[in-house]
ZADODO-496577 format. One record per residue (C-alpha): residue number from 1; residue in one letter; x, z, y. Coordinates in steps of 0.05 Angstrom, whole numbers. Layout:
<node num="NUM" residu="a" u="X" w="Z" v="Y"/>
...
//
This chain:
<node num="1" residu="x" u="-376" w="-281" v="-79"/>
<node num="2" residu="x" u="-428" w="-238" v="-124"/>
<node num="3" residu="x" u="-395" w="-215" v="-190"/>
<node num="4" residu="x" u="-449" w="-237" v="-239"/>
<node num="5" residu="x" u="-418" w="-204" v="-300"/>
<node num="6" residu="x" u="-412" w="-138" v="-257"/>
<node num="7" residu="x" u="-496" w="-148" v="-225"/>
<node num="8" residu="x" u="-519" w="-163" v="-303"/>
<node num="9" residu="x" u="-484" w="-99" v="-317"/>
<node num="10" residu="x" u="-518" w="-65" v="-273"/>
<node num="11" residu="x" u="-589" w="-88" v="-280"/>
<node num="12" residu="x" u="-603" w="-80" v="-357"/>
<node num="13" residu="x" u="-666" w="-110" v="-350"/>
<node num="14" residu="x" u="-636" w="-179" v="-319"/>
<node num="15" residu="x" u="-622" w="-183" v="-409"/>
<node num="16" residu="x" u="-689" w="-177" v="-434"/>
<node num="17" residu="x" u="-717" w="-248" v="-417"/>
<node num="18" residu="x" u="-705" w="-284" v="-359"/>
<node num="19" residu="x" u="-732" w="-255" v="-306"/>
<node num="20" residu="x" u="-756" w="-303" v="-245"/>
<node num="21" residu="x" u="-803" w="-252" v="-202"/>
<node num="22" residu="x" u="-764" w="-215" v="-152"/>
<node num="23" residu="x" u="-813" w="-244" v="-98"/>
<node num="24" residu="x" u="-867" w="-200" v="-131"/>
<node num="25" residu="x" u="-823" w="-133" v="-158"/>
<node num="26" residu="x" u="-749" w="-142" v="-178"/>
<node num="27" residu="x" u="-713" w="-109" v="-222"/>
<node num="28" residu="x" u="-678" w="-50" v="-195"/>
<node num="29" residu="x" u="-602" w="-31" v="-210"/>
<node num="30" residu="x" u="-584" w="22" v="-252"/>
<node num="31" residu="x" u="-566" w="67" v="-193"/>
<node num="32" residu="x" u="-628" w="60" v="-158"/>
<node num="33" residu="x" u="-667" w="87" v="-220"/>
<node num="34" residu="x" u="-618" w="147" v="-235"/>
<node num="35" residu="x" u="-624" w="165" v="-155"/>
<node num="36" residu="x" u="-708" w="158" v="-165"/>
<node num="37" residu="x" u="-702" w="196" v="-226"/>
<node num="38" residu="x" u="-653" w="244" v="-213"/>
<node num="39" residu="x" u="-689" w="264" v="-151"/>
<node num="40" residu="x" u="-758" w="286" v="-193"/>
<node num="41" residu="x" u="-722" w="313" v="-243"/>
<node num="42" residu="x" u="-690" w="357" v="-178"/>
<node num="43" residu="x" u="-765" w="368" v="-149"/>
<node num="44" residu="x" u="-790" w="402" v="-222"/>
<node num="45" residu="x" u="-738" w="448" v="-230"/>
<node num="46" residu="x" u="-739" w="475" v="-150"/>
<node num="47" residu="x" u="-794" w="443" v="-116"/>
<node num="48" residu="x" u="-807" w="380" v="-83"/>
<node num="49" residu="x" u="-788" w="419" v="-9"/>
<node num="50" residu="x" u="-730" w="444" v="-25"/>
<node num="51" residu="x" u="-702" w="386" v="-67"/>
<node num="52" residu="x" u="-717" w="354" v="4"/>
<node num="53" residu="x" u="-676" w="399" v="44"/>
<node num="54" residu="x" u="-617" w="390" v="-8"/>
<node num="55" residu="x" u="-621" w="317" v="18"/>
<node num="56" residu="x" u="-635" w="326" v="93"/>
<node num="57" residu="x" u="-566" w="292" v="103"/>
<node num="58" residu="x" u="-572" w="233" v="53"/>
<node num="59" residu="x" u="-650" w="218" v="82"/>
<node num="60" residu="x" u="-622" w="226" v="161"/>
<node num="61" residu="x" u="-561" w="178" v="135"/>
<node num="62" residu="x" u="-615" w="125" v="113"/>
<node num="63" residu="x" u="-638" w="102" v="182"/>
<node num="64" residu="x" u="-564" w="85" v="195"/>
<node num="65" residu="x" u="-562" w="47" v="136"/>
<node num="66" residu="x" u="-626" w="10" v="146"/>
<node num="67" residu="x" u="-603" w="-11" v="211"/>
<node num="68" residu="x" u="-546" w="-46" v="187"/>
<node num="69" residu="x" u="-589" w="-89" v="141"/>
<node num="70" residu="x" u="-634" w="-107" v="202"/>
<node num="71" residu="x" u="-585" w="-120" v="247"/>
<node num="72" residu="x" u="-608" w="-64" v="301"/>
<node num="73" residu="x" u="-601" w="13" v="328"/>
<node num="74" residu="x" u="-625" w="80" v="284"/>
<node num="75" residu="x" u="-667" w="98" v="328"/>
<node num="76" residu="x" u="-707" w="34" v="322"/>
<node num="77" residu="x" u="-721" w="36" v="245"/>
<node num="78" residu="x" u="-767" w="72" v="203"/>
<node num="79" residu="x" u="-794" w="82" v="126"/>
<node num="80" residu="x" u="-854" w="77" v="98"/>
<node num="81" residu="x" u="-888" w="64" v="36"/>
<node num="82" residu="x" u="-902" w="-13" v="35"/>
<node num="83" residu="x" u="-892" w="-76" v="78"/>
<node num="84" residu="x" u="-970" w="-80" v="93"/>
<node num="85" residu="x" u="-973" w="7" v="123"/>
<node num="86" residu="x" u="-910" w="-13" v="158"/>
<node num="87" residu="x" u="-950" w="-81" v="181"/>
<node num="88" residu="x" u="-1013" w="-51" v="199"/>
<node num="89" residu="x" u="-980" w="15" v="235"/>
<node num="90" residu="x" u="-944" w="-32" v="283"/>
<node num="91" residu="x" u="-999" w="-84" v="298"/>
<node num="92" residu="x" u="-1054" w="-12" v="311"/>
<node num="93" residu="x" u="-1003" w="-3" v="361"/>
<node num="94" residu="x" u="-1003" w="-66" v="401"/>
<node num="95" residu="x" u="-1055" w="-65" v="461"/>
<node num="96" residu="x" u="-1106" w="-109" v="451"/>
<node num="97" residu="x" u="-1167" w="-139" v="498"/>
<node num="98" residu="x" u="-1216" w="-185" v="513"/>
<node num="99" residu="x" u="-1187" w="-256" v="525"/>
<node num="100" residu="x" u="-1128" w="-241" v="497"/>
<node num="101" residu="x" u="-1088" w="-288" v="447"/>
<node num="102" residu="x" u="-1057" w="-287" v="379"/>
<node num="103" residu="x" u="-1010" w="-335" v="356"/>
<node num="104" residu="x" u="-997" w="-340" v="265"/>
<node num="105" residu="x" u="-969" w="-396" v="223"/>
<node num="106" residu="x" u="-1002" w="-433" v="177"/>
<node num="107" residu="x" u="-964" w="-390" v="130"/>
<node num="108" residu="x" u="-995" w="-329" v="149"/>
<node num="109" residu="x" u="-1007" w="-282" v="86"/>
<node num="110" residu="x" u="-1074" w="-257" v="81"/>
<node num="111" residu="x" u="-1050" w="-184" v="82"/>
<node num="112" residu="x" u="-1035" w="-197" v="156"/>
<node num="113" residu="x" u="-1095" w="-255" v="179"/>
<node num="114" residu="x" u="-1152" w="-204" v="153"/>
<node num="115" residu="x" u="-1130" w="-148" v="206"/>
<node num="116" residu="x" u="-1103" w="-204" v="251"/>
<node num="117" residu="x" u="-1177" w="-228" v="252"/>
<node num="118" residu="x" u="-1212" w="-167" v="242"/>
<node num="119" residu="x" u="-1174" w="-133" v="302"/>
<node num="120" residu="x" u="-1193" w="-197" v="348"/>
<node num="121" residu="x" u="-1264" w="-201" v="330"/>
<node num="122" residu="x" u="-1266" w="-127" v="346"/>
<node num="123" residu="x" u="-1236" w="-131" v="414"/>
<node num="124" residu="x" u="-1259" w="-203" v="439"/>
<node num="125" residu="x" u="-1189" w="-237" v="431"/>
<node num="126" residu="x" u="-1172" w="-299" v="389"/>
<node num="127" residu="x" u="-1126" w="-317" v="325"/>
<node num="128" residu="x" u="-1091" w="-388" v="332"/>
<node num="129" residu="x" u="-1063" w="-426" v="278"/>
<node num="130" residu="x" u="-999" w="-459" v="301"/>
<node num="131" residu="x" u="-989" w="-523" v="264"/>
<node num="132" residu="x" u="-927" w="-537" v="220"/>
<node num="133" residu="x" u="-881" w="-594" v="231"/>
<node num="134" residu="x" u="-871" w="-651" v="182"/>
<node num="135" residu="x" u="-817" w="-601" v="131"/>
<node num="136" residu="x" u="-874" w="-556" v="136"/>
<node num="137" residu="x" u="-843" w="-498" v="180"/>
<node num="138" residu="x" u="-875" w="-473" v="245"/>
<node num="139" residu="x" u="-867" w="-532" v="293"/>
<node num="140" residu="x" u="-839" w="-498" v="355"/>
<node num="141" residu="x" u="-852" w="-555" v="400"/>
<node num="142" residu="x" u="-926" w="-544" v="385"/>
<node num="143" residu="x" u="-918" w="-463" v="393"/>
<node num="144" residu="x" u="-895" w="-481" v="465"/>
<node num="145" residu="x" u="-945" w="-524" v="484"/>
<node num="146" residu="x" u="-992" w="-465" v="461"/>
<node num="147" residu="x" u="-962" w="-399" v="499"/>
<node num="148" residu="x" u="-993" w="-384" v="559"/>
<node num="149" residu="x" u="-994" w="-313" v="588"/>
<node num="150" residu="x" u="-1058" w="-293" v="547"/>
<node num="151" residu="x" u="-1014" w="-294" v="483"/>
<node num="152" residu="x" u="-1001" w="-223" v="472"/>
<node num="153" residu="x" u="-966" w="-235" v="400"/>
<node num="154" residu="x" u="-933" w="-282" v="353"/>
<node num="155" residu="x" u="-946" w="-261" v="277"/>
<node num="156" residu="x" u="-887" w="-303" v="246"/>
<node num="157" residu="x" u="-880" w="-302" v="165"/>
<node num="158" residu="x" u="-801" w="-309" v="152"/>
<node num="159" residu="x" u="-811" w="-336" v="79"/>
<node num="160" residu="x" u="-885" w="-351" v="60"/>
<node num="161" residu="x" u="-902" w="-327" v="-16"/>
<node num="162" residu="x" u="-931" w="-394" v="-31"/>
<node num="163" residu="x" u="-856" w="-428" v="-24"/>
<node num="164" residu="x" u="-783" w="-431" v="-11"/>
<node num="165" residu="x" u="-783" w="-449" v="66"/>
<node num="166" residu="x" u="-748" w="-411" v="109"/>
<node num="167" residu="x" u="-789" w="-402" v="184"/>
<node num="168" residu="x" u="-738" w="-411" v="245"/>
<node num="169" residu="x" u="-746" w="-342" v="289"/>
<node num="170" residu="x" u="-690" w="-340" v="349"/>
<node num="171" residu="x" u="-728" w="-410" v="372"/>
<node num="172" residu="x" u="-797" w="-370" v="359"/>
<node num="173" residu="x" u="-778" w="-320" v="396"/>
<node num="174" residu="x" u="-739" w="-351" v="457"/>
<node num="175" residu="x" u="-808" w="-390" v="466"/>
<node num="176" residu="x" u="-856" w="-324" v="460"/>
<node num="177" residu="x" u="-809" w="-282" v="508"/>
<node num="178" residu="x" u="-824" w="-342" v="552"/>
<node num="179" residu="x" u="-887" w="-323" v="570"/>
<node num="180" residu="x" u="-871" w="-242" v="560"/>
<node num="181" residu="x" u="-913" w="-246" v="484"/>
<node num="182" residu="x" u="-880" w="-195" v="425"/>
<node num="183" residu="x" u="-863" w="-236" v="364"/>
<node num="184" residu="x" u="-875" w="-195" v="298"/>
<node num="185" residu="x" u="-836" w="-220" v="243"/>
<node num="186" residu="x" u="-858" w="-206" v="159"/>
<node num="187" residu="x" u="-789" w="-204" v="131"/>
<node num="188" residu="x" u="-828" w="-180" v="62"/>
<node num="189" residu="x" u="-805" w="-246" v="25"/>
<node num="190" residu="x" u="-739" w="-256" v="64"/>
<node num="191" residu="x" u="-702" w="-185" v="69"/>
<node num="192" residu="x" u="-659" w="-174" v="13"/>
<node num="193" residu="x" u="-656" w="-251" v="7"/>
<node num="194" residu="x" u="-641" w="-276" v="76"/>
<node num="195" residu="x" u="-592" w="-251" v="128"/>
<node num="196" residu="x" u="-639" w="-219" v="178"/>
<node num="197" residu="x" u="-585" w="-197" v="231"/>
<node num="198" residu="x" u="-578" w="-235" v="290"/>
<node num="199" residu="x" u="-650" w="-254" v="294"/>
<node num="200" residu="x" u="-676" w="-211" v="346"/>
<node num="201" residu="x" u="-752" w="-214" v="334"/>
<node num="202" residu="x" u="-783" w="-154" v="372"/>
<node num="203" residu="x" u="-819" w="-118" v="308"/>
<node num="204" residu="x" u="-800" w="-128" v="245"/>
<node num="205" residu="x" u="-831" w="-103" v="174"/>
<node num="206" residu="x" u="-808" w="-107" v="97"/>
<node num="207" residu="x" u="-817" w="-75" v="35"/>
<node num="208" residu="x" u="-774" w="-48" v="-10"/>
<node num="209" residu="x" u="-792" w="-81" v="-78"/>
<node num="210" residu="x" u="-775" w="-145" v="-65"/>
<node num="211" residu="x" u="-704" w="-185" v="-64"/>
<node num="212" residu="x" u="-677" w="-117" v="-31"/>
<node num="213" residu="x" u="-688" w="-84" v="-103"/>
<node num="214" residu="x" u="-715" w="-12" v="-89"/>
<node num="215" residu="x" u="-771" w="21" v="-115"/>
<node num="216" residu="x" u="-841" w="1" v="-110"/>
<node num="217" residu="x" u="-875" w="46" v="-51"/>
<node num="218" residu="x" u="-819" w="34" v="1"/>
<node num="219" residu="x" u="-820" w="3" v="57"/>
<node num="220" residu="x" u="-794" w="-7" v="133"/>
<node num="221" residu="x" u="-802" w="-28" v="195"/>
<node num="222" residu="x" u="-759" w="-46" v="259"/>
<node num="223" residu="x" u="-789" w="-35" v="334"/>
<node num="224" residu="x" u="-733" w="-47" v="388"/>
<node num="225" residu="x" u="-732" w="-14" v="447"/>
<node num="226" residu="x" u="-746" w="-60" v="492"/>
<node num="227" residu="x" u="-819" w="-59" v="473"/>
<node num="228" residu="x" u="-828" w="2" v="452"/>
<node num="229" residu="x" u="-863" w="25" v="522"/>
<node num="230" residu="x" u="-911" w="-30" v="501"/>
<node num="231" residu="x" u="-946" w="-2" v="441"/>
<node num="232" residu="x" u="-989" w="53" v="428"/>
<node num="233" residu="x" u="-984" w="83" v="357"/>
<node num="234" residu="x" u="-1047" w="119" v="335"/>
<node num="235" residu="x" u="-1028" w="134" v="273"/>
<node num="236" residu="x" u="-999" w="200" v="287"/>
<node num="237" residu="x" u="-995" w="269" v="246"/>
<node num="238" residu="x" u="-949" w="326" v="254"/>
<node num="239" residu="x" u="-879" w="289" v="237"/>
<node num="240" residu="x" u="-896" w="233" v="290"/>
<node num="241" residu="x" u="-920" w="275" v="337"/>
<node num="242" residu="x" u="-912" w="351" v="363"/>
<node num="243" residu="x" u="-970" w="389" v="385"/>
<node num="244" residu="x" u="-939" w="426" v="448"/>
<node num="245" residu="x" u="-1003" w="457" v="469"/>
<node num="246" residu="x" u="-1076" w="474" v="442"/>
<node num="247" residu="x" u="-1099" w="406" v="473"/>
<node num="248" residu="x" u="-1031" w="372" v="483"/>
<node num="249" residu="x" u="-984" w="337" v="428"/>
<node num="250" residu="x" u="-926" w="286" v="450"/>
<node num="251" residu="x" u="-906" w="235" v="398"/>
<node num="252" residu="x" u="-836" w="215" v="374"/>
<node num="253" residu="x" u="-798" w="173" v="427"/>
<node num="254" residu="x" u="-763" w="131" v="364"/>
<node num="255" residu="x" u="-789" w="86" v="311"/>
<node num="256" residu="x" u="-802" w="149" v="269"/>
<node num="257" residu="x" u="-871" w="160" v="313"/>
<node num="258" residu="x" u="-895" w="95" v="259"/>
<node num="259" residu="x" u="-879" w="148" v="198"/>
<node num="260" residu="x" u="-927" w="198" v="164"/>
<node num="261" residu="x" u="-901" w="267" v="139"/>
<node num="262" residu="x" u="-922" w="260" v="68"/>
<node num="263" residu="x" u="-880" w="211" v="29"/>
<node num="264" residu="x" u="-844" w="204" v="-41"/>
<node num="265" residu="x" u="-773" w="231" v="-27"/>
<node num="266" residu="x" u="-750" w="205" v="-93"/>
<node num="267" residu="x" u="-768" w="130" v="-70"/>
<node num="268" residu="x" u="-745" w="133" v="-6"/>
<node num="269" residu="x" u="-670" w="151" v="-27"/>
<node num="270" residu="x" u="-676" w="98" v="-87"/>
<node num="271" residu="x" u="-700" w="53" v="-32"/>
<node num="272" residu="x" u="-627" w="76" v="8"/>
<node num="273" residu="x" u="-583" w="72" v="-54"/>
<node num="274" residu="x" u="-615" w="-1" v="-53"/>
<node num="275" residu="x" u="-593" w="-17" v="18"/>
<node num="276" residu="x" u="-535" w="10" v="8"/>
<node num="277" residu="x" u="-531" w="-30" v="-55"/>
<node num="278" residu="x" u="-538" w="-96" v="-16"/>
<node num="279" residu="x" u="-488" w="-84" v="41"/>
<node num="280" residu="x" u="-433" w="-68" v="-20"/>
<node num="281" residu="x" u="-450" w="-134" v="-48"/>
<node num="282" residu="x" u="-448" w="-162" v="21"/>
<node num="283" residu="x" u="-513" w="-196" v="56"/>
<node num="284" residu="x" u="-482" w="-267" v="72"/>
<node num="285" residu="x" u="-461" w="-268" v="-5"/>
<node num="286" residu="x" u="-533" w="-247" v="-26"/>
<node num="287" residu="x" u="-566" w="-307" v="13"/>
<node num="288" residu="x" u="-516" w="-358" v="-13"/>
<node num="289" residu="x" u="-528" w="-334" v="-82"/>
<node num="290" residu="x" u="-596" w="-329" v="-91"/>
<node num="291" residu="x" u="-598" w="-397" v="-50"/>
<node num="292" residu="x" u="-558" w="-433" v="-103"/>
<node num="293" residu="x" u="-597" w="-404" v="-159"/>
<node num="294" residu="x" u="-666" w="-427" v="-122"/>
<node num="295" residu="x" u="-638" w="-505" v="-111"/>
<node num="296" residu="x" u="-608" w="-501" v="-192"/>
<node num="297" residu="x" u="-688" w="-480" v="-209"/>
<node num="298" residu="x" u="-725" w="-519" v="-152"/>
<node num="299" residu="x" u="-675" w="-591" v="-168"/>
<node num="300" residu="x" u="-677" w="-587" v="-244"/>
<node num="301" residu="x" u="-753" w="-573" v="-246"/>
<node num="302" residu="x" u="-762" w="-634" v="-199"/>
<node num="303" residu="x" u="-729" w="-667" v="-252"/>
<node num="304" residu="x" u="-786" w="-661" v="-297"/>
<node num="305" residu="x" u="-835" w="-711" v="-318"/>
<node num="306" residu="x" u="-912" w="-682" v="-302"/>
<node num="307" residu="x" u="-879" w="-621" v="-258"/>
<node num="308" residu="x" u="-889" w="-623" v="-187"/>
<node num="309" residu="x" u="-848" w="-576" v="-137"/>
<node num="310" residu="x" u="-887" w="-552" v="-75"/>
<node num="311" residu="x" u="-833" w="-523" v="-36"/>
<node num="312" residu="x" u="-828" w="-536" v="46"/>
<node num="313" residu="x" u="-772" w="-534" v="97"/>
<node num="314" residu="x" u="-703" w="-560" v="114"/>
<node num="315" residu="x" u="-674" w="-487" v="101"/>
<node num="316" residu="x" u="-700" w="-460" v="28"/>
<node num="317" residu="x" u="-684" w="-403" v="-5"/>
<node num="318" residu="x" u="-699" w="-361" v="-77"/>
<node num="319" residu="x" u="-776" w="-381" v="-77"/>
<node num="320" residu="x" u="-793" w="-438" v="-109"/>
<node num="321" residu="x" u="-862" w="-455" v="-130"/>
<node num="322" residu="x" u="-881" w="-509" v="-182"/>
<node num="323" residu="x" u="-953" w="-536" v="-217"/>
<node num="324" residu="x" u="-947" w="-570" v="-289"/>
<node num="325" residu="x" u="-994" w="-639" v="-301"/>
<node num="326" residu="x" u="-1060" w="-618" v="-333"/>
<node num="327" residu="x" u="-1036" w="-544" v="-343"/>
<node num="328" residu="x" u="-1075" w="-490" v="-301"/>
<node num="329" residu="x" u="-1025" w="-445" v="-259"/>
<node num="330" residu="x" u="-1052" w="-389" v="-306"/>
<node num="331" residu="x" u="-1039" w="-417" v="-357"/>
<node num="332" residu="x" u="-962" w="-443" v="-349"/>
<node num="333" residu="x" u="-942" w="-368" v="-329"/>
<node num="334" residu="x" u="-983" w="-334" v="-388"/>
<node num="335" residu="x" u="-939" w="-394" v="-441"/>
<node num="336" residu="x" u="-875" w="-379" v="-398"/>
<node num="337" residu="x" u="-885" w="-305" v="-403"/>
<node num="338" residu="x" u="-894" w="-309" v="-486"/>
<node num="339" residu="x" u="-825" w="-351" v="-480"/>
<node num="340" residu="x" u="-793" w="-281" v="-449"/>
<node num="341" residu="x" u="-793" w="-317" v="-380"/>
<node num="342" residu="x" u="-827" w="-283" v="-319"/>
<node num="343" residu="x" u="-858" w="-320" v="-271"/>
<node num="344" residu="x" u="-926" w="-308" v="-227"/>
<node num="345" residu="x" u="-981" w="-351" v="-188"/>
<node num="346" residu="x" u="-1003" w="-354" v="-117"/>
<node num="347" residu="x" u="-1064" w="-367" v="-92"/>
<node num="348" residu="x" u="-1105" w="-399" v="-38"/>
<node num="349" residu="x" u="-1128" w="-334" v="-23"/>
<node num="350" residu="x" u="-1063" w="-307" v="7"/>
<node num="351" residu="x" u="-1043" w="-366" v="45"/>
<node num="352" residu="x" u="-1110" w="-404" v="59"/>
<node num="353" residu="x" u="-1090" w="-452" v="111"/>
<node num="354" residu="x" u="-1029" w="-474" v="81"/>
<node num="355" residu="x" u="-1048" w="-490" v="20"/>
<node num="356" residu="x" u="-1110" w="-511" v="41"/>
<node num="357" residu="x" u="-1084" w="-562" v="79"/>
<node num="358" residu="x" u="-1041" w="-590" v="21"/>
<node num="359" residu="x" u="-1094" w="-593" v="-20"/>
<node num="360" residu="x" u="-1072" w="-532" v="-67"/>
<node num="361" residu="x" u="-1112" w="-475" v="-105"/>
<node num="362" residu="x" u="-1064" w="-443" v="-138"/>
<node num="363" residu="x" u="-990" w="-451" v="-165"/>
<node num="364" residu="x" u="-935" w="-420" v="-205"/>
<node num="365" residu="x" u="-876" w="-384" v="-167"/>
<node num="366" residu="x" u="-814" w="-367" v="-204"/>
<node num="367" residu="x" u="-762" w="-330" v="-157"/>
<node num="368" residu="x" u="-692" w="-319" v="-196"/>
<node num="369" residu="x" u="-636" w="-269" v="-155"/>
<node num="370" residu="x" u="-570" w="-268" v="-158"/>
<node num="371" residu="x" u="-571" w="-222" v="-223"/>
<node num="372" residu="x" u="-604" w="-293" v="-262"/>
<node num="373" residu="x" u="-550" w="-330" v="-295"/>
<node num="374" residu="x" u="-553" w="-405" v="-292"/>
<node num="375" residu="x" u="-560" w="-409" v="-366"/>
<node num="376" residu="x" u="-625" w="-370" v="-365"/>
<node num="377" residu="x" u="-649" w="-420" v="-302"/>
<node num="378" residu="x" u="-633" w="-481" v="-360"/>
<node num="379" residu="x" u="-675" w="-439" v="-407"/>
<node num="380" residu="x" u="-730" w="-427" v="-369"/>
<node num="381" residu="x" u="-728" w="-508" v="-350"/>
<node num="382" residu="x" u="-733" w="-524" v="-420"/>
<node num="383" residu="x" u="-790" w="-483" v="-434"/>
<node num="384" residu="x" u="-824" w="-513" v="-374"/>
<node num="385" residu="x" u="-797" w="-582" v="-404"/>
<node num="386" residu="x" u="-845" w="-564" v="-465"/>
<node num="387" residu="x" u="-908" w="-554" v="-432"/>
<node num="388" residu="x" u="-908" w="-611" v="-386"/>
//
């Protein structure tokens, strides 16, 4: 069980307001900024190379660490500097032709369908909606009736931004490896929320901002092995890649070949101290925490006369989205944020089939982590409670 006393401690901003966006940028513990800070402070007084080399061990250390969170080997993991480079790297890499299919969610975030559909219109292939099932998650029965061997991929969204379901993935992906397709899972609204080991999806990508709590210009992916042969990276520079002759170079044989040579030092060990952060705390505790905190919001908000929750799925988590009677989405976060409580909105533009299907343009998200007391959840109720 999370210590909330001990997390508030910890994250000074979790007492300025209540805070109810760690699906957009969360608020990072105190150790993560003094490692981000410490780290520049390090890089003016020697240089930004050899505060580097000081921290060859702690960086090499990191794709241990990030393993553990993602439930897979070292050499399988990577850093970058955002879910969508780590996103976009991967899927460059994944042969594409003529004919070929592409299966998404109805969930799919936008930063994924554009160069899901750009890619396919470039190459001749096709992008497939699978439908959802009557809780709103990816309807597996209907993804099998779909898979054929032209079905190259399955772009799966773990948590969509637009709401609190949770996507199934070991069923997703027993049904793509069926047919021999990749699935390529977005963890960016589930890791650092949900328990991602176990799950097995082939590729996997995240960001660091998030529920996981490091700084903003991290992120990571996961490639396992087994379909590593599959994928061509073109992406390369000198740290993915050696060039062994005047017309020959040979890339990585790890997930590393996905990294570029230039990157913030200082983030990526604040992004570390992060994971590190989490696995102290302990992953399963994490998900049941910010779970409980998202069904206090999601069932007291439901509660409300004029407010209407929007949230899908049997399994939920820390996302819970929300519109207010007569009140433009706008409008409720701009009143909630002048009541010291952050929230967001989401769009139609980053999940276009989903919500155009249920009829939405846009809606308020509030996501509260473990570090939100229950008291600030009532508070940020009763301000609700006022503008409905």
């Amino acid at each position: 069980m999370i210590d909330l006393d001990a997390v508030r401690g910890e994250t000074p901003g979790s007492h300025r307001g209540v805070f109810l966006d760690s699906a957009g940028s969360s608020l990072p513990p105190v150790r993560v900024l003094d490692e981000v800070v410490n780290h520049l402070r390090r890089e003016a007084e020697v240089g930004g190379y050899l505060a580097a080399e000081e921290r060859d061990e702690d960086l090499a250390a990191g794709y241990g660490v990030l393993a553990s969170v993602l439930g897979c080997e070292p050499d399988e993991v990577a850093f970058t500097d955002s879910a969508t480079r780590s996103w976009l790297a991967v899927f460059d890499a994944i042969p594409l032709s003529a004919g070929d299919r592409i299966l998404s969610t109805e969930v799919e975030y936008a930063g994924n369908a554009i160069p899901l559909l750009r890619r396919a219109r470039e190459v001749g292939a096709s992008v497939e909606p699978v439908p959802s099932d009557d809780t709103g998650a990816v309807d597996v029965d209907a993804l099998t009736t779909m898979l054929d061997e032209r079905v190259r991929l399955v772009s799966l969204v773990h948590v969509p931004t637009n709401g609190g379901l949770v996507n199934p993935v070991s069923p997703v992906v027993a049904a793509a490896h069926s047919v021999g397709a990749m699935v390529m899972l977005d963890a960016c609204q589930s890791a650092g929320q949900v328990q991602l080991v176990g799950l097995d999806a082939d590729i996997v990508t995240g960001t660091g901002r998030k529920w996981l709590r490091g700084p903003r210009g991290t992120g990571f992916l996961a490639v396992r092995r087994r379909v590593r042969d599959r994928l061509s990276p073109r992406q390369l520079d000198l740290h993915s890649a050696t060039w062994t002759a005047p017309t020959g170079y040979e890339p990585r044989p790890d997930a590393r070949v996905y990294e570029l040579w230039e990157s913030s030092v200082a983030d990526r060990l604040g992004l570390i101290t992060a994971l590190r952060y989490a696995l102290e705390l302990g992953l399963d505790d994490i998900e049941a925490a910010v779970a409980a905190r998202g069904e206090h919001l999601r069932g007291s908000l439901a509660e409300l006369p004029g407010v209407t929750v929007h949230d899908l799925g049997t399994q939920r988590c820390g996302l819970v989205t929300f519109s207010v009677d007569g009140v433009p989405a706008a409008a409720v976060r701009d009143r909630l944020r002048d009541s010291g409580v952050t929230v967001t909105v989401t769009g139609v533009t980053s999940t276009r089939h989903d919500m155009t299907r249920r009829g939405l343009t846009d809606i308020v998200r509030a996501s509260p982590h473990y570090f939100v007391s229950p008291a600030q959840l009532d508070e940020a109720v009763a301000v609700v409670a006022g503008l409905s």
